[in-house]
N, C-alpha and C positions, 0 to 999 in steps of 0.2 A: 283733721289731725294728721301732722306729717306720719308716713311710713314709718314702722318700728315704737311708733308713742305709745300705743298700748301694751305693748310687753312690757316695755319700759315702768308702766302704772300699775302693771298686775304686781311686779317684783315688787315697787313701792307699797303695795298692800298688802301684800304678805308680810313685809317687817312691820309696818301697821299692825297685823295681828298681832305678832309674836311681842310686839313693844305692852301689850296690855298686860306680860308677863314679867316687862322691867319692873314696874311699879311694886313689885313683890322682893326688892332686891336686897334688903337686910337681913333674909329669915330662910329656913330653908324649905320652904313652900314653892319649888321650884322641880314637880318630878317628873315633868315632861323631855328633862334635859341630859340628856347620857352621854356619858364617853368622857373625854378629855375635854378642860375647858384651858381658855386663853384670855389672859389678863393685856390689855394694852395700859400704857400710861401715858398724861399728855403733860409735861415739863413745859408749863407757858410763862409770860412775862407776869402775871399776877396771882400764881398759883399752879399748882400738883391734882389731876384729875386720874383715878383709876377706875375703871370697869372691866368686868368677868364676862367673857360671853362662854356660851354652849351652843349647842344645835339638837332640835328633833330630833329624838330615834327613828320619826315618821319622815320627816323629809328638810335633810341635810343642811339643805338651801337655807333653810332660813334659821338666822342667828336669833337667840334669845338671851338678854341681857338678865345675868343673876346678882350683880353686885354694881356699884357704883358710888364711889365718896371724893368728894374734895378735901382740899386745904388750904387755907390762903397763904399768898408767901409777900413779905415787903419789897417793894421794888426796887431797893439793892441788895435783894437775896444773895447770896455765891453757892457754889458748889455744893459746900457741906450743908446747905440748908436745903439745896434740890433734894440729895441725895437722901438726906433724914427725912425729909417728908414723904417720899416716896416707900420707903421702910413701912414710919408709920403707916401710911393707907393699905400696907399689905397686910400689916396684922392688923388690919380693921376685917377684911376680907373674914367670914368667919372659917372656922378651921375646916369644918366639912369639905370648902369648896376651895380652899387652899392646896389641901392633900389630892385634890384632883387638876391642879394647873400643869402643864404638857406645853404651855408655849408661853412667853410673852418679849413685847416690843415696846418699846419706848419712841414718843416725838415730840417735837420741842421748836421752837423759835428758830427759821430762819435765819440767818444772818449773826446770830447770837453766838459765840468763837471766845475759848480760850487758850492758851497754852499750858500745858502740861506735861513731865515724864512721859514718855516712849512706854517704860516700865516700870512701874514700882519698886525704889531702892529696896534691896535685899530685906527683907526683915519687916517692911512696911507695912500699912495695914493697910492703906487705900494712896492714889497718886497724886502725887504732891502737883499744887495746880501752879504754874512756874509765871505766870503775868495773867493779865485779866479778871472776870469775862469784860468783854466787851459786848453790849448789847447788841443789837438787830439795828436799830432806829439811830446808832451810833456813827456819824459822820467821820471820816481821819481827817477835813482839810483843816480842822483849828489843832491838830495834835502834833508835834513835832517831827518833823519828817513826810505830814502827812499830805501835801500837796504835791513834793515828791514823786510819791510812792504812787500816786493817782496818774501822775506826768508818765510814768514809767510805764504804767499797765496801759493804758492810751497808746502810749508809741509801738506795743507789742501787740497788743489784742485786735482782733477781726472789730471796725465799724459798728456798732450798735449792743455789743457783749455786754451782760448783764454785770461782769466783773468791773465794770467802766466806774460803776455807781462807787462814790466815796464810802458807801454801808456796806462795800460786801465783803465776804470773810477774805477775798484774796486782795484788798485793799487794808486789810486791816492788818493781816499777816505782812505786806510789805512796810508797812508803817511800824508795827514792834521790830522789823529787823533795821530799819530805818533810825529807831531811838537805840537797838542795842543789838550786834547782830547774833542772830540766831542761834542756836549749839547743836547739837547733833542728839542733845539727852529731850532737847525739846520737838513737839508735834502737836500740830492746828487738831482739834476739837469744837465739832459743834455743840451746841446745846445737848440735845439729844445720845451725841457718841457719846460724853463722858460719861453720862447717868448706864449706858449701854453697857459701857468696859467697866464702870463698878460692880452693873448683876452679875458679870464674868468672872471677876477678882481684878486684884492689884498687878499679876502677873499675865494677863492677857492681850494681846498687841490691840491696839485701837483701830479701832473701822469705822468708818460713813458710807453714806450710802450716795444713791444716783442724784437724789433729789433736794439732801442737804448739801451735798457738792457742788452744784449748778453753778452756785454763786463764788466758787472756790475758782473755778473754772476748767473742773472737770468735762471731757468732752462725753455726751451720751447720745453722739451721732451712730445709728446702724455701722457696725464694722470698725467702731472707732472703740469705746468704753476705755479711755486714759488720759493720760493728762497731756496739754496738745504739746506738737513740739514750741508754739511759740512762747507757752508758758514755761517751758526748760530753762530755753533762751532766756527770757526775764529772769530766771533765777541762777542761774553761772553768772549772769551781770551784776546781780544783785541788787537789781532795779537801775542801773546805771551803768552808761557807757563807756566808763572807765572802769582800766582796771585796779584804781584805787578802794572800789566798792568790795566790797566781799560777798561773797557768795553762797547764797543759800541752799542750804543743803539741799538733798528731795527728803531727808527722811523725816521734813521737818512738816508731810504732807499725809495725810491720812489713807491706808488703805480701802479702796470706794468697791462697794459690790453691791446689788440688788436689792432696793427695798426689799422685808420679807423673809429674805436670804438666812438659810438657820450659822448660826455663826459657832454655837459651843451650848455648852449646858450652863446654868447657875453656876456659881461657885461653891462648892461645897459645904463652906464652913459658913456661909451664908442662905443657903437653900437652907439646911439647919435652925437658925434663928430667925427664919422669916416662917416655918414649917411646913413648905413649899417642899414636895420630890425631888433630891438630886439627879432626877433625870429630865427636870423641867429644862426646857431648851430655849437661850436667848434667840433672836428672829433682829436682824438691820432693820431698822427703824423709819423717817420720813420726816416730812415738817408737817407742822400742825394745821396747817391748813390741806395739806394734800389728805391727811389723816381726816378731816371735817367731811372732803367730798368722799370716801369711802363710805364714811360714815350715813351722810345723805343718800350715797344711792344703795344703801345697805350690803355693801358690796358686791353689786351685780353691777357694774356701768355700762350702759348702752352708748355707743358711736353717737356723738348728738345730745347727750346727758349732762344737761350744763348747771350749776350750784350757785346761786345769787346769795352773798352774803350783806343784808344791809343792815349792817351797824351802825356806829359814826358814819364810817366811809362806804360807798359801796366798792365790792370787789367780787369778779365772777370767776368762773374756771367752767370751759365746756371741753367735752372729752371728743379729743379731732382725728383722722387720719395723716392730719398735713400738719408737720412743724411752722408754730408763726412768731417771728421776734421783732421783734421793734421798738429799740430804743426809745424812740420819740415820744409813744404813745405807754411807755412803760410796759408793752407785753413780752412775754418767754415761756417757752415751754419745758413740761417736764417731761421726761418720758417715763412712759406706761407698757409695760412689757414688752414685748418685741417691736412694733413698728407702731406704734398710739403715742398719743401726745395730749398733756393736761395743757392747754393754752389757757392763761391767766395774765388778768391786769386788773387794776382799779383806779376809779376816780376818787380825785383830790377834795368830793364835796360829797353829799348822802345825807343823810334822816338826821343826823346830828341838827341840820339846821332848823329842823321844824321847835327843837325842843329850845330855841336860842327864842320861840314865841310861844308858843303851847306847853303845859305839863301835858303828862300820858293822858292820863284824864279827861283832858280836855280833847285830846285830839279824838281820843273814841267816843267823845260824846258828837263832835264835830262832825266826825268821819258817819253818821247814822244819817245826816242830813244832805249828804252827796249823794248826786248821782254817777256810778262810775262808767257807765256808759256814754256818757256826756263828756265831749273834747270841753277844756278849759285851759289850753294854751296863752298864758299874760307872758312867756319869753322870759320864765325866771329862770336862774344862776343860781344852783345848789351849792354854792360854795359859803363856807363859816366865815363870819364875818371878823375882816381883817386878812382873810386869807389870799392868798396872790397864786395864781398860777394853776392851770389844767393840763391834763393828761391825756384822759379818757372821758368821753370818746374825741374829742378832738383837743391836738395838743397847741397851748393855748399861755404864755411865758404870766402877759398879763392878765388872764380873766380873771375876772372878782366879783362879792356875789351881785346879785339882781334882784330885788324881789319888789320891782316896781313896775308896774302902777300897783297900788295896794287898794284893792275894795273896801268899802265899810263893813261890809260883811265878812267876819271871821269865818265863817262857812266857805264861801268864797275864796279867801285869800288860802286857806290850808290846800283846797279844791285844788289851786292853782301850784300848789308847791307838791303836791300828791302827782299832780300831771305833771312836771318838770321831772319831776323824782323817777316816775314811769319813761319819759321819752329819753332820760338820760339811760337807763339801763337798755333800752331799745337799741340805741344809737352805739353804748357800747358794744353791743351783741352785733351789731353791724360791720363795725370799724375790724371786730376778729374774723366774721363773713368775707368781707371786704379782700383783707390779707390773705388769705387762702382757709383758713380753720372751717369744719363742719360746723352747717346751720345749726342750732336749738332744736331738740325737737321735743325737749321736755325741760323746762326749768323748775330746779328744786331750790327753796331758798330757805335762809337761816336769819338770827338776830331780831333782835327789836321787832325792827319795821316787819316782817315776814307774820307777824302776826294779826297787822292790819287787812281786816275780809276786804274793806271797800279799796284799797290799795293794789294789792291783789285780784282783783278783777279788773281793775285798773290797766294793769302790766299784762295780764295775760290778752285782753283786748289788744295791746300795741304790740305785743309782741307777736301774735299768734298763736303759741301757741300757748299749754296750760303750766300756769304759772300756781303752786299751790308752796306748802309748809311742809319740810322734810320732818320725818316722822323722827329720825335719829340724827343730830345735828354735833354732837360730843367729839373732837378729837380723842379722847382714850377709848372709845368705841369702834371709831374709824381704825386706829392702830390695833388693836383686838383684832380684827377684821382680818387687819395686814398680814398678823402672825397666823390665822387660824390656815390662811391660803399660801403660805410662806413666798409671798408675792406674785403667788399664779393667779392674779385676779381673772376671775370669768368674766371677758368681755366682749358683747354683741356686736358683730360688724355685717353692717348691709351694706351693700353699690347705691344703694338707692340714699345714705343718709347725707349725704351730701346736698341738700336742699334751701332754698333763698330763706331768708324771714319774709313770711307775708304780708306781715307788716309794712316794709321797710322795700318794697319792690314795686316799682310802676306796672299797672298792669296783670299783675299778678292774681290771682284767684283765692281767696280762703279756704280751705277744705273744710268738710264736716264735723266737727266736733262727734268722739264716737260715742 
């Protein structure tokens, strides 16, 4: 087991314990839990999650979940329907553990952008939302202006910048000033900021943070934290090299500070009918997935702490000492307090494909009869069928899937997409090794597939090291988290974590499992 693994596993089991105390979280059968608690909220594409955390009076460290509710939202929710559901889940919160909330934070959809008032007209009762949302998963090149507007950040931006992508919010913001330009009363909103600047009131200036920005093209380089000058330039131009273009204002750009970052208290007249403390304090926020790995490593991250999500798609994130981006392969990093970096990508294919053959059912009846010790390498192509094109780990315009030759044995043939499924996340783990990002020295995974035992032993063989089921997987957990440490995440750095996959290295030696 690489250096640092077991610390890493002890912290993982300590929230393990205290999780035996979420399950208690409707009732107030929760008296191990004192002081101040912190409510996170997760504002996703398909719904509103909130959870309460507290801590030990015995030992700090470890968070205890007292509350936890969803609600489902339709997938062209807007604003007002974020905003309402969020309300409702706090008066679900029962009152007890309301009157003791001290922090919370909100996170939300990447990529997901509105425009909105600067300020709420005089007299108003919440901010009027001036165009959008525009979703995450939202292209601009079929939107008017919107090929444009892509042309223009291309000819400005640094070679491989995540803002390059037609979905990101500073593609999307040049494309609304593109169909109508801009005003000075309007300001970019992520998903996240505007549910943020509600808990504050109608009069509170709008902020985002380091990690919903990324995509804005906020710089969160050591010695940098602003917006670069080449993106100024793009907006004096106003996307365009003439001066017949107009020019985008800056104010039409969100103030960015620190995940975590306490920003103001509730809003008064709202702390009130939620029966929340008016001295509960809002906390800047994150995206939903940075909010997930929180959540997994219960917020202790180790140097080398990497989060396997397999959903549909797989998608990972290991916690590195070295910035890694690369266009090609879809990777970027976030930054993590002073000099740490969340390295994340994913691939265009994952567990989705197994269920295009198998129900769940079947694959756990399936999955009893494998052996996962045993390589079964047939050279299959995790991609959904119809699908064109790979990423990660290698970037690939045509791939498509593979799942030939097919044994008679259905045993077999899942065998074989269980090992494609394993060697693809291996190889991902490599390709961010590869670029400069710290080894794995612990993988924690979430979704569906993470549940499969014989899969899982699967991956942990290819990769090295131990691959098991995060105990807390929740983005409103993760954000909880954010606020309770108002973004001073405690995190472990060794010289030593910097180490190959042993999997994935000629030559190389396995260490002892401890």
């Amino acid at each position: 087991m690489f250096p640092g693994a077991r610390r890493a596993l002890v912290l993982v089991a300590l929230a393990a314990l205290s999780r035996a105390s979420a399950d208690a979280s409707h009732d107030a059968s929760v008296p191990s839990v004192r002081g101040g608690l912190c409510a996170g909220i997760d504002c996703g594409t398909s719904g509103v999650r909130v959870a309460v955390l507290g801590s030990t009076g015995l030992l700090k460290s470890v968070p205890v979940q007292c509350f936890s509710a969803a609600q489902p939202l339709a997938e062209d929710a807007g604003p007002g329907e974020w905003v309402a559901a969020v309300e409702g889940l706090l008066l679900q919160v029962p009152p007890h553990l309301r009157r003791r909330l001290t922090k919370v934070a909100v996170c939300g959809t990447s990529g997901t952008v509105l425009l909105t008032e600067r300020v709420a007209s005089p007299g108003g009762a919440a901010r009027k939302v001036l165009r959008g949302p525009r979703r995450y998963d939202k292209s601009v090149l079929k939107l008017p202006g919107g090929k444009r507007a892509v042309d223009a950040i291309c000819r400005r931006s640094p070679a491989g910048h995540v803002v390059r992508s037609p979905s990101s919010s500073l593609a999307k913001l040049m494309a609304w000033h593109y169909e109508k330009p801009i005003t000075k009363k309007e300001v970019l909103a992520h998903h996240s900021d505007y549910v943020t600047a509600h808990l504050r009131g109608p009069r509170a200036p709008l902020v985002s943070d380091w990690h919903n920005s990324l995509k804005l093209g906020y710089d969160v380089s050591p010695g940098a934290l602003r917006y670069p000058d080449w993106m100024k330039q793009l907006m004096r131009e106003g996307g365009g090299a003439k001066a017949s273009f107009k020019a985008l204002p800056p104010s039409a750009l969100p103030r960015v500070v620190k995940p975590g970052q306490r920003l103001g208290r509730v809003h008064a007249r709202l702390a009130d009918h939620l029966g929340v403390p008016r001295t509960c304090v809002v906390c800047a926020g994150t995206t939903d997935s940075i909010a997930a790995f929180f959540a997994a490593t219960a917020g202790h991250p180790t140097v080398g702490t990497a989060v396997t999500s397999l959903g549909s798609t797989l998608a990972l994130k290991v916690l590195s000492r070295v910035r890694v981006d690369d266009e090609q392969r879809g990777l970027y990093s976030h930054r993590l307090g002073r000099q740490l970096w969340l390295v994340g990508g994913a691939s265009n294919g994952g567990p989705a494909v197994l269920r295009e053959h198998f129900s769940d059912e079947r694959i756990s009846e399936l999955s009893r009869d494998i052996d996962p010790d045993e390589d079964c390498d047939l050279g299959y192509v995790m991609l959904r069928k119809g699908q064109l094109g790979e990423r990660l780990p290698t970037p690939d315009p045509a791939a498509s899937q593979r799942l030939t030759p097919r044994p008679r044995s259905d045993a077999r043939f899942l065998h074989g997409m269980l090992d494609a499924l394993a060697r693809m996340e291996a190889q991902a783990y490599t390709a961010l090794v590869d670029a400069g990002a710290d080894s794995p020295r612990l993988v924690l995974s979430c979704g569906g597939g993470a549940s499969n035992p014989t899969l899982s032993r699967m991956r942990t063989r290819l990769l090295g090291v131990e691959a098991r089921c995060a105990d807390w997987t929740q983005a409103s957990t993760g954000v909880a988290l954010l606020a309770a440490c108002e973004g001073r995440v405690p995190v472990i750095t060794r010289s030593s974590a910097h180490q190959p996959l042993n999997a994935q290295r000629a030559g190389s030696e396995r260490e002892p499992s401890a």
